[in-house]
N, C-alpha and C positions, 0 to 999 in steps of 0.2 A: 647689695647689688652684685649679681655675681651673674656673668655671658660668656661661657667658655666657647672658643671657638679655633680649629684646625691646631690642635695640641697632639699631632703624630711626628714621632720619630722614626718611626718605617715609611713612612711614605711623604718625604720631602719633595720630593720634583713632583706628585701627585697636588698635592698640597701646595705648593708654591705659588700655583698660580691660581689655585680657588681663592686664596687667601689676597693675592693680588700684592705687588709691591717684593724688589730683589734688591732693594738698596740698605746694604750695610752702614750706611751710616747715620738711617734714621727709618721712619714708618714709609708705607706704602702710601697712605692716607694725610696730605700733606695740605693743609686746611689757607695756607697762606698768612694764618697769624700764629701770634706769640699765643700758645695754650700753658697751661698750669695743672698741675698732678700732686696732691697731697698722698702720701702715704702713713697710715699709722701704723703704728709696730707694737708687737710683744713679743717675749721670747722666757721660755721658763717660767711658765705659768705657774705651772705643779700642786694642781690641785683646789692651789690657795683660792677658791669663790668666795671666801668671807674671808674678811677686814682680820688682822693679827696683830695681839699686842695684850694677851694672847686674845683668840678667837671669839670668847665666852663675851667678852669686853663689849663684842660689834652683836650679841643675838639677845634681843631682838636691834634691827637695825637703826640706829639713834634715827630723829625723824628733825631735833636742831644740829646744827654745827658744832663740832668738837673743836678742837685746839691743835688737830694734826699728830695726834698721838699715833690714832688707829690708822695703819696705812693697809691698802688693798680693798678687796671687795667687787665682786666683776659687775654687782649694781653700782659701786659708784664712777667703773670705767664707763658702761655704758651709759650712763647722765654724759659724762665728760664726750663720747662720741655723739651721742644724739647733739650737743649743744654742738660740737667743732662742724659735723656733719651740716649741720643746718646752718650755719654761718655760710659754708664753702658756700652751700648751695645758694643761699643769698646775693654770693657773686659770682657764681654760675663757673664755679670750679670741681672738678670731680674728684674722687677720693676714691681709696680702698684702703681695706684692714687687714692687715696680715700675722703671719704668728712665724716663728723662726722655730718651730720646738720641745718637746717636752711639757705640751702642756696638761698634761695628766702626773700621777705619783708622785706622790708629798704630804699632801693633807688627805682627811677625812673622806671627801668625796670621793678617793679612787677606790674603794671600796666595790662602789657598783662599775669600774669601769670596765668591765666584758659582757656588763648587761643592759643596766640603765645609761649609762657612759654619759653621764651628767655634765663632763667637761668640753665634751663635742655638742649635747646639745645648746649649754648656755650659749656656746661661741657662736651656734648657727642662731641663734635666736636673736642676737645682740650684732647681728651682721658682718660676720667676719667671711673678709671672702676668699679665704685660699692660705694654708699653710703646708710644710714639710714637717717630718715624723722629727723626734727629737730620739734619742739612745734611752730614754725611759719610756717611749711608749712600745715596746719591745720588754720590759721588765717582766713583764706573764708569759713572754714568747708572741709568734709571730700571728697562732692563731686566734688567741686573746684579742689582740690589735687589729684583727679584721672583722670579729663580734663585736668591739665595740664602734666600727665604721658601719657595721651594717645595721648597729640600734640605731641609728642616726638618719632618718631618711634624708634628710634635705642636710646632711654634712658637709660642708665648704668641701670644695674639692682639693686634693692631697698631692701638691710634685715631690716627685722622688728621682733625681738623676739618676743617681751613682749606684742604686738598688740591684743587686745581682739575686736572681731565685736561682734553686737549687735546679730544677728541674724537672726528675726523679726522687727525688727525698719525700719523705715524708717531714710533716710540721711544717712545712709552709704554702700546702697547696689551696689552702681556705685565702692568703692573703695575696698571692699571685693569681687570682683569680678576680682580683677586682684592680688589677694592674691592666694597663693596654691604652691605648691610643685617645682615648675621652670621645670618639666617637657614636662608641655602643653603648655608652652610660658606665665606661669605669670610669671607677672611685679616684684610682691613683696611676697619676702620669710620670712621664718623664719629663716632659714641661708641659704651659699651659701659656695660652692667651686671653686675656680679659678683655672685654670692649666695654670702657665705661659709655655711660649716657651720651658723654659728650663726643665721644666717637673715637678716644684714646684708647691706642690698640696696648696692652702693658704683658708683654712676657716674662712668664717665670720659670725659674727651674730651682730643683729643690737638693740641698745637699746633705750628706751624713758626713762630718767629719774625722779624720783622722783619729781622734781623741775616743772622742763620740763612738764611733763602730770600735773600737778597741775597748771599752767599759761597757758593751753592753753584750754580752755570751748569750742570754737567752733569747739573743734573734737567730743563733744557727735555728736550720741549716741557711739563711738568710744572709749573704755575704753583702760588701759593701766596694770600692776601688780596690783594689791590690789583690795582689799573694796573699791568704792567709796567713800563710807564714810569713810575714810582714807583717802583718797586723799591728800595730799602736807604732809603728818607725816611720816619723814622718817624713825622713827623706826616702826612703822607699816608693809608701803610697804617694806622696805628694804627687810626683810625676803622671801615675794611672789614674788620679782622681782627674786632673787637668784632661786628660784623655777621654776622660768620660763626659765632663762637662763643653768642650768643643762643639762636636758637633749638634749638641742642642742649643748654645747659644747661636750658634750658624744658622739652625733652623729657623730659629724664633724671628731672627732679621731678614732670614730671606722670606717670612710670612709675612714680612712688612709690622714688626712690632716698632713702636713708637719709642719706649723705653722697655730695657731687658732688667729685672730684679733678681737677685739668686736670694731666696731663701734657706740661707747656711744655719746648720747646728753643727757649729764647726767652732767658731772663737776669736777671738781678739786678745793679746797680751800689749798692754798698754804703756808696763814698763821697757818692753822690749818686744819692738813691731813683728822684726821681722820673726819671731816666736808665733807668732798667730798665724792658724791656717788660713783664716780670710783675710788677712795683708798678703799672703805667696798665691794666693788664688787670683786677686785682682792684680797681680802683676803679671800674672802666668795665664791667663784665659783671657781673651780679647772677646771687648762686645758686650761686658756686664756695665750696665750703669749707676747699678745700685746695690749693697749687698746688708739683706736685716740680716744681721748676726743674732747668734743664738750659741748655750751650752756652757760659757764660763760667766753667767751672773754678773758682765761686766755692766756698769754705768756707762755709759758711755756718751759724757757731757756737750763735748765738743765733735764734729760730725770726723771722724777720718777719714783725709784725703790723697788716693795712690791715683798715681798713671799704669794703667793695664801696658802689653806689650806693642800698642799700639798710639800709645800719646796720652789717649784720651781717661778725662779723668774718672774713677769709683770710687762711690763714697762708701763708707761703711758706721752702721751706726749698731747700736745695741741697748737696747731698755733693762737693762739688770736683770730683776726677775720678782718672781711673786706678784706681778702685777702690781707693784710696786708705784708703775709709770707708766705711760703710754706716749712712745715714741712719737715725735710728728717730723716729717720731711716736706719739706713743699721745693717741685722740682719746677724748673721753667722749659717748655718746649721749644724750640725757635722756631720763627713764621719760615724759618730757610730748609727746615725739615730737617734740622743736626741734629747732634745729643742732646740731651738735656741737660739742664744744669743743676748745680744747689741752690736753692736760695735764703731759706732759711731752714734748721733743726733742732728743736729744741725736744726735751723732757718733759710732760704735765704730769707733775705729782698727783698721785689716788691718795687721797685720803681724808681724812672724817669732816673735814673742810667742807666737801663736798656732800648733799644732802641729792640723795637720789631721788625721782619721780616717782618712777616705776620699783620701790619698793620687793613686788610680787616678784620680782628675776629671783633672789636670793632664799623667799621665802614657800617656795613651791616644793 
């Protein structure tokens, strides 16, 4: 399911009101009951579309149940979506899939990723509706990364906040090309709105973090928040990232979004919070409700709960990587038009447990 609809950053007060709905503190589209919002998540994909332990183990794709050896597989993610997906829908709950990042370079498959770009099309295939870049899909450079957007006809569409083009430069005018307002049919925004079926308006915006743009050089001339000369000093960027991300969380609410998600490849440190760029982002940017992390391969068991600068609470979660896991959030809307809430988030393990349907994803 994927409905993009009034994802401009130049044109707020144009937009504001096509979009209908200026209240900050919930959607425009306020239905009078309590709704529900399932989000699934990945982050740090990398490559991995077959099963490891090692890879040879999962090909051809076992057709009984292992013993939970072989974990991964993006045929036995998408069993695991098909079955969650078709649940929700049995009780008439909406959903979307997301990806925080980096889901290319690691394994075998990124081979063809500036041609055949196999990692973009299984995600579009298997219904992923909407991710941000991660600091390895930049590992070929900036132009690589917009051949493989454009082998993709039907590519989930791409937020990119904090994105700064060069301008002038050469290397990066093939991928600033398919940057712009989602209007005209770009590829890659600065935020996005989805309207599920059920008429849930969900804003995204999409981040590079700190980290993230400081390990990845072959995205010049492609900059990311800050001074360059700043670059990887997180109290530095910190502040111009926040700056960057404002006004689109502002947008996305004054377009009357239901729930705002940021799409961070940015991180979490678990041993120590305030070390993570997406604990100082949800504290420091008002308006997010939900942040899928992505970039440091964290687990991330239990959902993390901050107060942004305005009370209210964002959660942050993170599915490790490899495909490992597949994130699930289920949020509650209130019939009074507030935030939303947590209700429940858990982790569903991928692995050889799981006996896929659809076979042919893996073996094409």
């Amino acid at each position: 399911m994927r409905k993009a609809t009034c994802a401009v950053l130049s044109s707020i007060c144009l937009l504001g009101a096509a979009c209908g709905g200026d209240d900050k503190d919930g959607g425009g589209d306020n239905s009078g009951e309590e709704r529900r919002l399932v989000l699934f998540h990945t982050n740090d994909e990398h490559s991995h579309l077959f099963g490891f332990a090692p890879e040879l183990d999962d090909f051809p794709l076992p057709t009984e149940p292992g013993d939970g050896a072989i974990v991964g597989n993006i045929a036995r993610r998408a069993e695991v979506l098909d079955q969650e997906r078709a649940a929700l829908a049995d009780d008439g709950i909406d959903s979307l899939t997301v990806s925080a990042g980096d889901q290319t370079q690691g394994a075998l498959p990124q081979i063809a990723f500036a041609t055949g770009s196999p990692d973009f099309t299984i995600m579009a295939q298997i219904g992923y509706d909407i991710m941000c870049p991660g600091n390895h899909e930049f590992d070929l450079g900036p132009e690589a990364y917009a051949a493989a957007i454009e082998a993709v006809p039907d590519m989930p569409p791409i937020v990119s906040t904090n994105i700064h083009f060069s301008g002038d430069s050469d290397g990066d005018d093939a991928l600033e090309a398919l940057y712009g307002d989602g209007l005209s049919g770009s590829r890659i925004t600065p935020y996005q709105i989805l309207e599920t079926p059920g008429g849930i308006r969900v804003g995204f915006i999409g981040i590079m973090g700190v980290n993230a743009a400081f390990v990845a050089p072959n995205k010049t001339p492609v900059l990311f928040s800050g001074d360059p000369a700043d670059e990887g000093d997180q109290a530095a960027v910190l502040p111009a990232l926040y700056a960057d991300l404002q006004p689109a969380v502002d947008a996305l609410r004054d377009e009357g979004a239901d729930v705002v998600v940021a799409l961070s490849h940015s991180g979490v440190d678990l041993a120590t919070p305030e070390n993570g760029d997406d604990w100082n982002i949800a504290q420091n940017v008002s308006g997010i409700d939900v942040i899928v992390s992505g970039h440091t391969h964290t687990e991330v068991d239990d959902a993390i709960v901050v107060q942004d600068p305005e009370g209210s609470d964002v959660t942050i979660v993170q599915a490790g990587s490899y495909g490992r896991f597949l994130g699930r959030v289920e949020l509650v809307l209130p019939a009074d038009g507030g935030r939303p809430t947590l209700d429940t988030y858990n982790l569903l393990p991928i692995d050889d447990t799981i006996v896929p349907s659809d076979t042919g994803i893996t073996d094409e």
